[in-house]
N, CA, C and O of each residue as an XYZ file, in Angstrom:
316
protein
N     103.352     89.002    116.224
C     102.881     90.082    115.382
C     102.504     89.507    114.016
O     103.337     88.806    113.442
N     101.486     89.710    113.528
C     101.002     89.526    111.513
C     101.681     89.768    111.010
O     102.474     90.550    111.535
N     101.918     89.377    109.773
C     102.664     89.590    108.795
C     102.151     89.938    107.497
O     101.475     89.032    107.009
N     102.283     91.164    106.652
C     101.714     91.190    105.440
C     102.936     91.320    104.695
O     103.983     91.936    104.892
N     102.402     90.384    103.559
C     103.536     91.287    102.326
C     102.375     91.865    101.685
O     101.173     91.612    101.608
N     103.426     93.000    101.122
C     102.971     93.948     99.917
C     104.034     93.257     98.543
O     105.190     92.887     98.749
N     103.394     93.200     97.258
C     103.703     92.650     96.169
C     103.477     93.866     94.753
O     102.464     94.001     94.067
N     104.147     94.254     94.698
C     104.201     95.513     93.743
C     105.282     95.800     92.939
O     106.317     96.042     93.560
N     105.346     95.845     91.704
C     106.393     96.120     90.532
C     107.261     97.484     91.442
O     108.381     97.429     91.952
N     106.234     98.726     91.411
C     106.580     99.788     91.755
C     107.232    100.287     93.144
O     106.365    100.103     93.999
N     108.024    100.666     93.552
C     108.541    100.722     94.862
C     107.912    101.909     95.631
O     107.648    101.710     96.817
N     107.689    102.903     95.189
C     106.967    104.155     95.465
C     105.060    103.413     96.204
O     104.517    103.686     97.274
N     104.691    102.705     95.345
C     103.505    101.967     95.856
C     103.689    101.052     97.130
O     103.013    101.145     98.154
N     104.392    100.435     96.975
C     105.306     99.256     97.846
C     105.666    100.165     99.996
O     105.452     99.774    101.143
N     106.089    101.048     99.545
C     106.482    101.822    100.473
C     105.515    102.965    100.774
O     105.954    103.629    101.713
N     104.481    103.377    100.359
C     103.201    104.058    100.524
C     102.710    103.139    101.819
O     102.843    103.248    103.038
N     102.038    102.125    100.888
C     101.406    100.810    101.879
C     102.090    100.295    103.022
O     101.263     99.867    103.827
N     103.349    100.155    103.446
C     104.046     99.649    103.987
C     104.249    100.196    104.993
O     104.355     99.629    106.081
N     104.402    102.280    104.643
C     104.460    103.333    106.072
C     102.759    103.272    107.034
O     102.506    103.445    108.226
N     101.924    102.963    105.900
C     100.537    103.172    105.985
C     100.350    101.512    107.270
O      99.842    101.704    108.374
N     100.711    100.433    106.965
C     100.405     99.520    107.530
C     101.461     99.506    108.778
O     101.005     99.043    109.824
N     102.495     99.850    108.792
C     103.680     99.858    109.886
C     102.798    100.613    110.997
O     101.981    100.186    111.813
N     103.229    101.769    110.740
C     101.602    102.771    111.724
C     100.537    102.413    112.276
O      99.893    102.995    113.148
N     100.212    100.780    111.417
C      99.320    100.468    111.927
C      99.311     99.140    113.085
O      98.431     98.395    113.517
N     100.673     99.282    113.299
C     101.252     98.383    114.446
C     101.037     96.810    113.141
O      99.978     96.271    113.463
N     101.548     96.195    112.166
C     101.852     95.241    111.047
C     103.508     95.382    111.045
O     104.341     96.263    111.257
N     103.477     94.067    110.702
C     105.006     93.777    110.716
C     104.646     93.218    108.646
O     104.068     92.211    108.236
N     105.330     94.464    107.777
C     105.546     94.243    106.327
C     106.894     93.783    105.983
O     108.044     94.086    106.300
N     106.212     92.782    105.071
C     107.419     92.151    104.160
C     106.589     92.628    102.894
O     105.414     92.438    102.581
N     107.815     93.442    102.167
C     107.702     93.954    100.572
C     108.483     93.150     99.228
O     109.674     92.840     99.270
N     107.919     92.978     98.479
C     108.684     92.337     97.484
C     108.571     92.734     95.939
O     107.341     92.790     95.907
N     108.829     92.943     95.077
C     108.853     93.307     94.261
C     108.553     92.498     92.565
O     108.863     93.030     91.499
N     108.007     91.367     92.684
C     107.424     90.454     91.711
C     106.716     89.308     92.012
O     106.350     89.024     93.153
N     106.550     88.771     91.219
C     105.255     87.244     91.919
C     106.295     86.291     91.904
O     105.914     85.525     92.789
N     107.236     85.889     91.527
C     108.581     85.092     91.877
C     109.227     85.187     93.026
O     109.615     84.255     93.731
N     109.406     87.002     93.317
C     109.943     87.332     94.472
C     108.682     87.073     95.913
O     109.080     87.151     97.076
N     107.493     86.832     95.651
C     106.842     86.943     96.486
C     106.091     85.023     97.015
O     105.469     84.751     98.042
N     106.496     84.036     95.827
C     106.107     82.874     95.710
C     107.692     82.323     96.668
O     107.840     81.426     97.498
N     108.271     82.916     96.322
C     109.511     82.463     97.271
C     109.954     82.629     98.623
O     110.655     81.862     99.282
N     109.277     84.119     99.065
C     109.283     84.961    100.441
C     108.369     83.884    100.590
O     108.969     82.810    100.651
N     107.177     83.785    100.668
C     105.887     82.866    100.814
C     106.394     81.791    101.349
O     106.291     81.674    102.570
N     107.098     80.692    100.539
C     107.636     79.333    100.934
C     107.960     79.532    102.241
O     107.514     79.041    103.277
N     109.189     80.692    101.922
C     109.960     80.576    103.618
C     109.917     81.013    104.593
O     110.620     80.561    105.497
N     108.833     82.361    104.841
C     107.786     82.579    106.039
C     106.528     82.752    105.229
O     106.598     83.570    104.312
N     105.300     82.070    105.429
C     104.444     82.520    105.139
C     103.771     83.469    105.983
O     103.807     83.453    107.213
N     102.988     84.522    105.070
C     102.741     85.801    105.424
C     101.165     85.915    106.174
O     100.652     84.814    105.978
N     100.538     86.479    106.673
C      98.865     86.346    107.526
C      98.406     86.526    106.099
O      97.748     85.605    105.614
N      98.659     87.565    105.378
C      97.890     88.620    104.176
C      98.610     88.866    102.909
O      99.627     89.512    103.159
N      98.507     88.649    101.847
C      99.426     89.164    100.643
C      98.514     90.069    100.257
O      97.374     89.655    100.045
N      98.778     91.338    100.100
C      98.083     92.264     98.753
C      99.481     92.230     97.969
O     100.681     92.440     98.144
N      98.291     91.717     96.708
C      99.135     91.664     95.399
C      98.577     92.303     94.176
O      97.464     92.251     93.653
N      99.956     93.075     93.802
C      99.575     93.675     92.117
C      99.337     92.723     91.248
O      99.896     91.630     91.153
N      98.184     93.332     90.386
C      98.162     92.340     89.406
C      98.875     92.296     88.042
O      99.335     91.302     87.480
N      98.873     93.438     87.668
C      99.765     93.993     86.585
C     100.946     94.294     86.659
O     101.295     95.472     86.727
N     101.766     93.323     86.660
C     103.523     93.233     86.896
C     104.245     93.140     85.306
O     103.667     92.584     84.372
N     105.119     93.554     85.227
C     106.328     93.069     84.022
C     106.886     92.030     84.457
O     106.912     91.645     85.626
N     107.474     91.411     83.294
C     108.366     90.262     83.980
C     107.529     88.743     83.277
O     106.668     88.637     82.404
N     108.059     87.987     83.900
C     107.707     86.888     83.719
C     106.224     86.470     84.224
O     105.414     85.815     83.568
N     106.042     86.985     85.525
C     104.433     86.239     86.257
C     104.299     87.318     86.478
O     105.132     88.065     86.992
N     102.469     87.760     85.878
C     101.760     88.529     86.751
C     101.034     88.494     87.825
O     101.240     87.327     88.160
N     100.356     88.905     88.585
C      99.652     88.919     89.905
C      98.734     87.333     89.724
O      99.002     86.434     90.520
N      97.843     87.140     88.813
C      96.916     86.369     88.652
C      97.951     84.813     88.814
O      97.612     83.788     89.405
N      99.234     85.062     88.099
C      99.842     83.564     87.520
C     100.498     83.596     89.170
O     100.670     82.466     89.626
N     100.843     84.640     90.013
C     101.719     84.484     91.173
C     100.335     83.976     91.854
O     100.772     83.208     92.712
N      99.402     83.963     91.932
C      98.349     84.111     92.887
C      98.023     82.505     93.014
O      97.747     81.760     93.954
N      98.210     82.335     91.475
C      97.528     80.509     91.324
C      98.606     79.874     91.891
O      98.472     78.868     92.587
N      99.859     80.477     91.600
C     101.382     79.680     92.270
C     101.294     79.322     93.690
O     101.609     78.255     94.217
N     100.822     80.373     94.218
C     100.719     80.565     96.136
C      99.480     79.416     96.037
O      99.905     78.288     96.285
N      98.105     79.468     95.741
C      96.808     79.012     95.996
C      97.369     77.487     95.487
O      96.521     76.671     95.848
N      98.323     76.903     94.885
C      98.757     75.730     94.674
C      99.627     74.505     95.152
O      99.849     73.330     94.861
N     100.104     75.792     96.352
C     100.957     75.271     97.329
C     101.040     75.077     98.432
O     101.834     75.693     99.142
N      99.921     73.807     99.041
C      99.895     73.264    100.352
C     100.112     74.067    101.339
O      99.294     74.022    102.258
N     101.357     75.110    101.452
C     101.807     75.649    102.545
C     101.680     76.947    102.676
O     101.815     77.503    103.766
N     101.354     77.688    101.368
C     100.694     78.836    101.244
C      99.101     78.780    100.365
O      98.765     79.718     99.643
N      98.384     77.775    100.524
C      97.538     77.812     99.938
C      95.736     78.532    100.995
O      94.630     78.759    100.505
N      96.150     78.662    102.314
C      95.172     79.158    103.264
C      95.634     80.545    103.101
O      94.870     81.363    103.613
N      96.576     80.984    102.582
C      97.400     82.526    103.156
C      95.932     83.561    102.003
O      95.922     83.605    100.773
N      95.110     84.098    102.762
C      94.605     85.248    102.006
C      95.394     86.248    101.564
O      96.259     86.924    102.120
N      94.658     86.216     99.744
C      95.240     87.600     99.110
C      94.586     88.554     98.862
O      95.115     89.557     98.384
């Protein structure tokens, strides 16, 4: 089965997408920052990331995006 994560500050967004893609026969992994999602990444990488770009915190979408696109092992994974 595929794997998407969803990458979203907001959990209400996170879980919208997630009932929406489950339904759609997708196996979701959700995470909740570009740290939390550069790390899920390492240790299964995912078919698909949709990622927020506008996060709080330390990394936003753009700085998580270059993190993944920099790393050999998630660097094919479309976002």
């Amino acid at each position: 089965m595929k794997t998407i994560m969803i990458v979203d500050d907001q959990p209400h967004v996170r879980q919208l997408v997630e009932i929406s893609l489950r339904r759609d026969g997708w196996r979701v992994v959700s995470v909740e920052s570009g740290e939390a999602a550069i790390a899920q990444a390492a240790a299964q990488p995912p078919d698909l990331i949709i990622m927020d770009i506008m996060m709080p915190g330390g990394m936003d979408g753009f700085q998580a995006v270059a993190a993944l696109k920099g790393d050999p092992a998630t660097a094919a994974c479309p976002v």
